[in-house]
N, C-alpha and C positions, 0 to 999 in steps of 0.2 A: 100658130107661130109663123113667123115670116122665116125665109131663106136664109136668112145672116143669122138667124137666131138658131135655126138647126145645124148652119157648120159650127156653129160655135157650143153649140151645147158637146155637138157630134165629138170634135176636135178635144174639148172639155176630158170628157168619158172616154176617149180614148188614152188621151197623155194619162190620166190616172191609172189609168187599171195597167197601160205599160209600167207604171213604177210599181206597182203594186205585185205586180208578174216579176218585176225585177228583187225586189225585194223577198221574195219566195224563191227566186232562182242562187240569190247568196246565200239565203240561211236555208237549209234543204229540211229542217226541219219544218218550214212553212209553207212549202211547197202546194199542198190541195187548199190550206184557210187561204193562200193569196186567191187560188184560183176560183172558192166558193165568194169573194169579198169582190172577184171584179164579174162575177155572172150578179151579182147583186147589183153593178153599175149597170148591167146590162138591163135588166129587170126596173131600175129608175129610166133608163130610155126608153127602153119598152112602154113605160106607160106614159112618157113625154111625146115619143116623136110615133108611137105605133109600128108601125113593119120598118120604116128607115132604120130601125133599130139594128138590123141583120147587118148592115155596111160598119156600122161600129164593130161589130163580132169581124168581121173579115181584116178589118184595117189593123184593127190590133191585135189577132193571130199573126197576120203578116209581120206587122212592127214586130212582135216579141219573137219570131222565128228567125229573123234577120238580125235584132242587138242582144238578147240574151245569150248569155253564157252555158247555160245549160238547158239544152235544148228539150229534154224530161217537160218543164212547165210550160213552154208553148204547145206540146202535143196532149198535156195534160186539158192545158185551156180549150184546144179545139174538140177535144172529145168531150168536159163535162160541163161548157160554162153557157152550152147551146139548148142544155134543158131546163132550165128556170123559163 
């Protein structure tokens, strides 16, 4: 893949799994499926871009730590979304 093509997949997989984290952060009952459905995004970059994959995991722990409302699913995401 060329350079443009991995900030943009990058930038991609990250805005998703921030809605996806935000969407689990409104309805509390969905709190861990948001967070199992975006280590799944994590896991399609993983095998797209290989180890740059790790900068998506950090960008959007930050992002969701910084706009979500409840801060439970951002600390959820960084503790289980790193083992897939």
């Amino acid at each position: 893949m060329k350079k443009t093509k991995y900030i943009t997949f990058s930038a991609l997989m990250s805005a998703l799994s921030v809605v996806f984290l935000l969407l689990g952060s409104i309805i509390d009952v969905l709190d861990l499926t948001a967070v199992l459905i975006t280590a799944v995004f994590l896991l399609i970059a993983r095998h797209e871009m290989g180890s740059w994959a790790l900068a998506i995991y950090f960008v959007t722990g930050l992002i969701a730590f910084l706009v979500l409302p409840n801060k439970l699913v951002s600390i959820e995401y960084a503790i289980i979304a790193i083992y897939p």
